[in-house]
N, C-alpha and C positions, 0 to 999 in steps of 0.2 A: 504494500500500500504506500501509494506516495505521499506528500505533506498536503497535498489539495484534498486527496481524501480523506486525511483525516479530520477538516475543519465539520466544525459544526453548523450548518446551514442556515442556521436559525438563529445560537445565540453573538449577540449584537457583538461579541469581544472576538468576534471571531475575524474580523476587520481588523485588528492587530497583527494577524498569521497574514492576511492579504497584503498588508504593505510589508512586514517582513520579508513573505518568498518575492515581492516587488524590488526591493532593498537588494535580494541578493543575485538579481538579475533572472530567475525563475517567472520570465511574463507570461510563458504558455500556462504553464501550472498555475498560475495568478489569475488569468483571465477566466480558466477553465472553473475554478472555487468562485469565481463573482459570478459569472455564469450558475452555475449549480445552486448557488446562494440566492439568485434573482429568482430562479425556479420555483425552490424551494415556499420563497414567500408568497410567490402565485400559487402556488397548491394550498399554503394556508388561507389563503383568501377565499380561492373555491371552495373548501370545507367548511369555513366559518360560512359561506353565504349560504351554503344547504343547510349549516344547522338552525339560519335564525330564518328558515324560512318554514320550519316545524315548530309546534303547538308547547307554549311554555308553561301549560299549569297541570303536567302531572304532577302522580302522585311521589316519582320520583325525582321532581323537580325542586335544587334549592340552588345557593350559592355556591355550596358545595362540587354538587354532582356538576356543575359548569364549568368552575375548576378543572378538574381531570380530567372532563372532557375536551376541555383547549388544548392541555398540555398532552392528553393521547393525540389530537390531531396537528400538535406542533411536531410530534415526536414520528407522527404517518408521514406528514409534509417531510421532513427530512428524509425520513428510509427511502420515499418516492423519487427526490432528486438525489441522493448520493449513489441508489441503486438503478440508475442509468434515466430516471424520471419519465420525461413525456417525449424526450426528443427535442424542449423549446431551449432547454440549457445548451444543447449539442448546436445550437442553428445560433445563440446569439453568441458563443464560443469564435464560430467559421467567419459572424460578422467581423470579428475583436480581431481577427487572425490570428486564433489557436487552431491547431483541429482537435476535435475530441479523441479520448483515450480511445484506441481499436478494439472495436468486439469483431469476434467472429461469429457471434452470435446477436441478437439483441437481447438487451437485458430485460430481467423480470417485467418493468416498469413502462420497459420502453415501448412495448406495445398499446398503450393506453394513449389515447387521446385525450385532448379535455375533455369531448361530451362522456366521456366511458368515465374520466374521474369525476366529473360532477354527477354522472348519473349514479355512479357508484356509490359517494356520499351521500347523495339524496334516499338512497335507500337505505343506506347506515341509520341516516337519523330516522329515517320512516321506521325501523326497526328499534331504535331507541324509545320512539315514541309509543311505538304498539308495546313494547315492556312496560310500559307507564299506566297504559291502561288504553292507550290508543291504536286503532285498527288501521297500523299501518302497515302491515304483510310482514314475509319473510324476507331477508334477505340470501338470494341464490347461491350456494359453494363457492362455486367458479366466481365469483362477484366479489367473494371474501380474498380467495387466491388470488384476484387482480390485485389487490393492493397488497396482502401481505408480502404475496410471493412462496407462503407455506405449499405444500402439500398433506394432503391429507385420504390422498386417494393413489393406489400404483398407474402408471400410463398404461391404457390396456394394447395388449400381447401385439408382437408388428408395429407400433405405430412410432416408438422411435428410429427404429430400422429403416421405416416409410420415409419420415422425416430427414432421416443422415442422406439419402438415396436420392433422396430430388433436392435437400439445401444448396449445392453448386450451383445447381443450376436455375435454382430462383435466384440464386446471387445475380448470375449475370442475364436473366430475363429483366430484373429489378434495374442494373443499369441503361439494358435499351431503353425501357419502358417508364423508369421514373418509380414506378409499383413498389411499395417494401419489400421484400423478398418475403416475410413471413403472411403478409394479406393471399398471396399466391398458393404458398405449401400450404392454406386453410384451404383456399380455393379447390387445390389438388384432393386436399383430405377427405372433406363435402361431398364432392364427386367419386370415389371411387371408395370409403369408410376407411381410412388410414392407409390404404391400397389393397386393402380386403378383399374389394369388389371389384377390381382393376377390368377390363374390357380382354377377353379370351379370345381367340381366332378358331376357326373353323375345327384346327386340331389343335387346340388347347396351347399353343404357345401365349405370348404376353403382348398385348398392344401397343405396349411401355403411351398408351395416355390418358394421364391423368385428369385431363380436364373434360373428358367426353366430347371432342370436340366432331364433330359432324363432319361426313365430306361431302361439299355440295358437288355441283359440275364441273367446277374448276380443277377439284382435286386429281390429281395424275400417280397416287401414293397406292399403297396398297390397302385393302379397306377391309370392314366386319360390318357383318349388313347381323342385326341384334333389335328383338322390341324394345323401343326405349317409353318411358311415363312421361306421359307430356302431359299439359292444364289446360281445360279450357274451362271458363267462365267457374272456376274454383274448382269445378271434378277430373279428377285422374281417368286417365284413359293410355290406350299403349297401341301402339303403330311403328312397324319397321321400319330402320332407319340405318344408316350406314355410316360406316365411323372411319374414322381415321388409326390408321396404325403406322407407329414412327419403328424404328429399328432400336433407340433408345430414350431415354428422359430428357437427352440435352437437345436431340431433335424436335420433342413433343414441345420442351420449354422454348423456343427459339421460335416455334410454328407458333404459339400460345401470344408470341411478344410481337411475332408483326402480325395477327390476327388484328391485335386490339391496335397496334399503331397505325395499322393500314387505312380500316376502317373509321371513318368520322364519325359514328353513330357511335364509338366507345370512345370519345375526346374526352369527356368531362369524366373518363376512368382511369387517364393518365395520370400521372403526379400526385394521385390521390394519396393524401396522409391519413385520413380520418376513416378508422377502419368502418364505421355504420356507413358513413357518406359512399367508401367506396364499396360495398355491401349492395346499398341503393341504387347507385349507378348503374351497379354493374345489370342489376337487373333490370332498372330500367329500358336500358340499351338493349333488351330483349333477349340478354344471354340464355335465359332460363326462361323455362315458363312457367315454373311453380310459386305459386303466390308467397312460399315465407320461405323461399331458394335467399334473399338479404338477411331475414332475421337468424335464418340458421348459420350462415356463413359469418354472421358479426361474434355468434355468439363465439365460433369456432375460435374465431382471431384470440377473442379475448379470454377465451375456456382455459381451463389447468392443461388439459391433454398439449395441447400445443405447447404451451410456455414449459412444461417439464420434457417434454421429447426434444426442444432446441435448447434445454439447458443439462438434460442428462441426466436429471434427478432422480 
């Protein structure tokens, strides 16, 4: 661990260590801890606005119980930006000209957006509240693992293997295309159950595509003609359809990245940072035709399975 990380995000003395490692000519590591620091106090801002926007007269309601609940969410705010945060530390970092520390993976955090960490609060307190005596739901697993980072469940069987198997090559799909590399391996996931389901050929060899992706007229590849579920007007229905089969992943990923560059009907899916928005898009643009093909795929981004199969846990 270097001196950046171990500054504390939060408390104000910690503006002392920034002009020190400044002092000692350490400006990347300087930047990178003011960066991480600015973050940090935006996630506390986000938590605080979810929590004064819940009901203050339960029964567990005092001066007290508000107390520790600031200071758990100063102490969430930090874990969130020291443990790779939203990705806003990493961008005003690149502005300052530092670059941020190299993951080969993204971290815990990093796959959260704001709307995921406000929503995610918002359900915190909706749950703090329903303790009180208010009927404010449950708050979801995977919901709890977005912010901690815990595990609390094993990654089911295949699915880090899945993941080790196509991460290259969402790496560099994710350069053509702008795409996080991990919105993609959900994308892949979705589609085929961790590679479970993967698309078989006439005699059982492997499709290697992950993304089901269809071949209209254009295509000149070698194909699997399979029923696939399609939606119309909300009911499931199935009609044959002919797919695509690459030789390997990094062909499927590279056909997957100028599908969507090609196409102008998936513009507003490029560059997409925000895993629900680009969820939306993507369906919008008619990738899918199953009416909750975004909310399951958002859920995927942000689910424990993903974030423990790209960190190994």
């Amino acid at each position: 661990m270097n001196a950046a990380d171990a500054i504390n995000a939060i408390d104000p003395r910690s503006f002392n260590e920034l002009k020190r490692l400044g002092r000692q000519g350490n400006s990347s590591e300087a930047i990178r801890a003011a960066a991480r620091q600015f973050e940090a106090l935006f996630l506390q801002m986000v938590l605080k606005a979810m929590r004064d926007a819940t009901p203050k007269d339960g029964l567990l309601e005092s001066d007290q119980s508000r107390l520790y609940q600031s200071l758990l969410d100063q102490q969430l705010a930090m874990q969130l930006a020291n443990g790779g945060g939203t990705g806003f530390g990493d961008v005003i970092a690149r502005q300052l000209g530092a670059e941020p520390l190299a993951r080969s993976r993204p971290a815990a955090a990093s796959m959260l957006g704001f709307d995921q960490v406000a929503s995610i609060a918002a359900r915190q307190a909706a749950k703090d509240a329903a303790a009180a005596g208010f009927d404010g739901g449950e708050l979801p697993a995977d919901d709890v693992l977005a912010v901690t980072g815990a595990s609390s469940a094993p990654v089911p069987d295949g699915a880090r293997a899945f993941v080790d198997q196509v991460w290259p090559h969402a790496m560099a799909a994710s350069r053509a295309t702008g795409i996080p590399a991990h919105f993609m391996v959900a994308q892949a996931a979705l589609e085929t159950g961790w590679g479970r389901h993967e698309l078989k050929t006439a005699d059982g060899s492997r499709s290697f595509n992950p993304f089901n992706i269809k071949a209209g007229s254009g295509w000149r590849g070698a194909t699997v003609t399979l029923d696939a579920v399609e939606f119309s007007d909300g009911k499931a229905y199935r009609e044959p359809s002919r797919f695509r089969v690459y030789a390997n992943y990094g062909e499927a990923f590279d056909d997957y990245a100028r599908l969507l560059s090609g196409n102008p009907r998936y513009a507003a899916v490029l560059d997409q940072r925000d895993a629900v928005a680009f969820a939306r898009e993507l369906q919008q643009a008619g990738y899918a035709t199953d009416p909750m093909y975004a909310d399951k795929l958002a859920r995927i981004i942000a689910g424990n399975t993903l974030r423990a199969a790209l960190h190994g846990d």
